[in-house]
N, C-alpha and C positions, 0 to 999 in steps of 0.2 A: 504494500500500500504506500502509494507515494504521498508527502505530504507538504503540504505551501505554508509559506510563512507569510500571512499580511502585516503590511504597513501601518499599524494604526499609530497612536499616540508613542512617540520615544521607543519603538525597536527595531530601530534601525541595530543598535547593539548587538540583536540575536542574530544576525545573518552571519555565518560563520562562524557560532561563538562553540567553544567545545562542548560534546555531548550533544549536538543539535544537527550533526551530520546528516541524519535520515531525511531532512529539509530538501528538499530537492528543488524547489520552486519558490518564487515571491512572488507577489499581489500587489502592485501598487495600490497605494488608495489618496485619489486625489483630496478626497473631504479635508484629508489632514496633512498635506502640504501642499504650497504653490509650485506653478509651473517649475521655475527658477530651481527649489528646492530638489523636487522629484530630480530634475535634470542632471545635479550637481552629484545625486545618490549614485547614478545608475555604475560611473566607473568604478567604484568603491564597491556593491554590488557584482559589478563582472570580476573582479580583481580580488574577490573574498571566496569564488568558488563557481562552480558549474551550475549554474540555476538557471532554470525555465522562469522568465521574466515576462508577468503580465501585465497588461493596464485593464482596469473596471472601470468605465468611465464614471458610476456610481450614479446616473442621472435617476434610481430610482430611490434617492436618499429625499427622506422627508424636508420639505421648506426650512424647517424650524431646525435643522442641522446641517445644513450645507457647509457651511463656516470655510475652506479653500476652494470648496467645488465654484462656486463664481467666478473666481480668478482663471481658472483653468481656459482653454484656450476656444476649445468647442462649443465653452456652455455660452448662451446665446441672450442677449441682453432680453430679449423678447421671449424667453423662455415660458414664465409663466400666462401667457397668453396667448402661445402657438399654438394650433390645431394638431396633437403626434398621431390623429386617429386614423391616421391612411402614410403610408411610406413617403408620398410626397412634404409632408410637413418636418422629415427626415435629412433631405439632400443637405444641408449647406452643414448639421450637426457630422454628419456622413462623412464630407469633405473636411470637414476641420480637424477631429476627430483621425483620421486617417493621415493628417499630416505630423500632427501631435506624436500618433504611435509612431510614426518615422523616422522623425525627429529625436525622440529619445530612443530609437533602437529595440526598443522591448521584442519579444520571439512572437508574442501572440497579442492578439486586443481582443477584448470582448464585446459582443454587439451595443450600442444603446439602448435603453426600456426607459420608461417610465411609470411609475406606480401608474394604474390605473383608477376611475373613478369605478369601473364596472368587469368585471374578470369575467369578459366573452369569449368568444371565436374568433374577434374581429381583432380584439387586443393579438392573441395569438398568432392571428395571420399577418398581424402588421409586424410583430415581430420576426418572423421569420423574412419577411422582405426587408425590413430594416437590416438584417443578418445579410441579407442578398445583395445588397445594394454595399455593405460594406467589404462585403468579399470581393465584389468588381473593383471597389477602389481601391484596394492596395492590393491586388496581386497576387505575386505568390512571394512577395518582401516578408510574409509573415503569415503564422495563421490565424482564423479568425475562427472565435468560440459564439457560438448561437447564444444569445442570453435569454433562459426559461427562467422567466419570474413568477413565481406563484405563492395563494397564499393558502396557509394551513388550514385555514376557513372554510375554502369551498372546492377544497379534497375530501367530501364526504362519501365517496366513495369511489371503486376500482374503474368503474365506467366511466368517471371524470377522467382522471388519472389518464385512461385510455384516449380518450380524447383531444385530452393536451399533447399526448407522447405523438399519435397520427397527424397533427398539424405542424408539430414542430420538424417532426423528420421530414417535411417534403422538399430539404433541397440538401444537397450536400456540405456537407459543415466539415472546420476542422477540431469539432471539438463542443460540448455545451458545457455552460456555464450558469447552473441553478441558485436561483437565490430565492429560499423559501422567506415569507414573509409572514412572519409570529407575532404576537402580543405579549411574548414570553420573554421574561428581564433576561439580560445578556449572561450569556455559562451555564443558561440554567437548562437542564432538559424537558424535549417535546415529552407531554402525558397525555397527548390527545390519541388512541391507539388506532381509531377510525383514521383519523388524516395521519398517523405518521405511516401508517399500513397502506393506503394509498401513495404518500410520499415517497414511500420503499418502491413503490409496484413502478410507479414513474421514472425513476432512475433507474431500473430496471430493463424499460423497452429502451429509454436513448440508449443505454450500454450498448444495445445492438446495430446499432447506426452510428456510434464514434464517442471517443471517452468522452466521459462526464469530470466535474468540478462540481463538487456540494462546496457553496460559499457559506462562511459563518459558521461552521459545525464545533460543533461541542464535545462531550463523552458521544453523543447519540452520532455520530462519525461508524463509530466501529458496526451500528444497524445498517447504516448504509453500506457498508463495505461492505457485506455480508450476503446481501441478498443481488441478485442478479446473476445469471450466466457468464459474462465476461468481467468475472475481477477482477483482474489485471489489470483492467483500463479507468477503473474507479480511482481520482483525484480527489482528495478533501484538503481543506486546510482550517486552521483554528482561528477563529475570534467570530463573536457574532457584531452586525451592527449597531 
């Protein structure tokens, strides 16, 4: 089981530090540093060891926490007022976004999302074109992780779960990038057995279509690694939002 180190508050320290070998990977996270900063980490980063370097662009971080993600290069002065409910209200975040991961070098970025007001279809399908759209623009300079945002709320069962996994697989990815969405204080574990048992079933079908990244996980990491056909390709990393 490979395992990512995020970026949050002050640990920058743990990237290389001893006993923390098994780290294979880091996660930038813009909320809590500026452009400038991240930029300054990354040779320090390359120069501490072999890691799979990702950017989250984190645009589905609540208003009332954003605190660096503003600064950041992609987020869009008009943010709170943009229409993201069709791929078109994506292009220009798409384009900046895609300059940004280039710019800094990272291996992989992860799609755009935005919490939604309504966890439909249409969320779904916009996301995977927002995925599409960001795959045309950079290439093959890097790879790009589909970002499946969902929330533990309305996994009330395996049919959902199904649902979401056949919308998100319809185009070739290199990689997703899950960020479950709890009401649950940070460290603390899912006791919802309904939605975590769906949550399981869903990381489950994308294992079959291209590794997975469980964002935020916890002890409840080791559930997820556990269930699915293709282990191997299960990525988690520690810290919740």
């Amino acid at each position: 089981m490979s395992a990512y180190l995020q970026m949050g508050h002050d640990t920058e320290n743990l990237v290389g530090a001893d006993d923390l070998d098994e780290f294979t990977g880091i996660i930038l996270s813009p909320v809590n540093r500026d452009p400038k900063q991240i930029a300054e980490k990354m040779p320090v980063f390359r120069k501490a060891g072999d890691y799979d370097i990702v950017l989250d662009p984190q645009l589905y971080i609540p208003r009332g926490n954003r605190e660096h993600l503003v600064m950041q290069p992609y987020f869009p002065a008009t943010f709170d007022t943009t229409d993201f409910s069709s791929p078109e209200g994506w292009t220009d975040i798409v384009r900046r976004l895609s300059m940004f991961a280039g710019d800094l070098g990272v291996d992989a970025v992860a799609s755009p999302v935005i919490m939604p007001r309504r966890w439909t279809s249409k969320f779904y399908d916009t996301s995977v074109e927002t995925s599409r759209m960001l795959s045309a623009e950079v290439g093959e300079s890097m790879r790009v992780l589909t970002t499946c945002l969902v929330s533990l709320s309305e996994l009330a069962s395996a049919n959902h779960a199904r649902e979401i996994g056949s919308i998100m697989t319809r185009h070739e990815t290199g990689g997703f990038y899950i960020v479950l969405h709890t009401d649950i204080d940070p460290r603390r574990e899912i006791s919802d057995p309904v939605g975590l048992a769906s949550f399981m079933y869903l990381i489950s079908l994308l294992q079959r279509h291209a590794p997975v990244t469980v964002a935020y996980s916890s002890s409840d990491m080791l559930l997820f690694k556990a269930d699915g056909p293709v282990k191997s390709r299960l990525t988690v990393f520690v810290k919740k939002y």
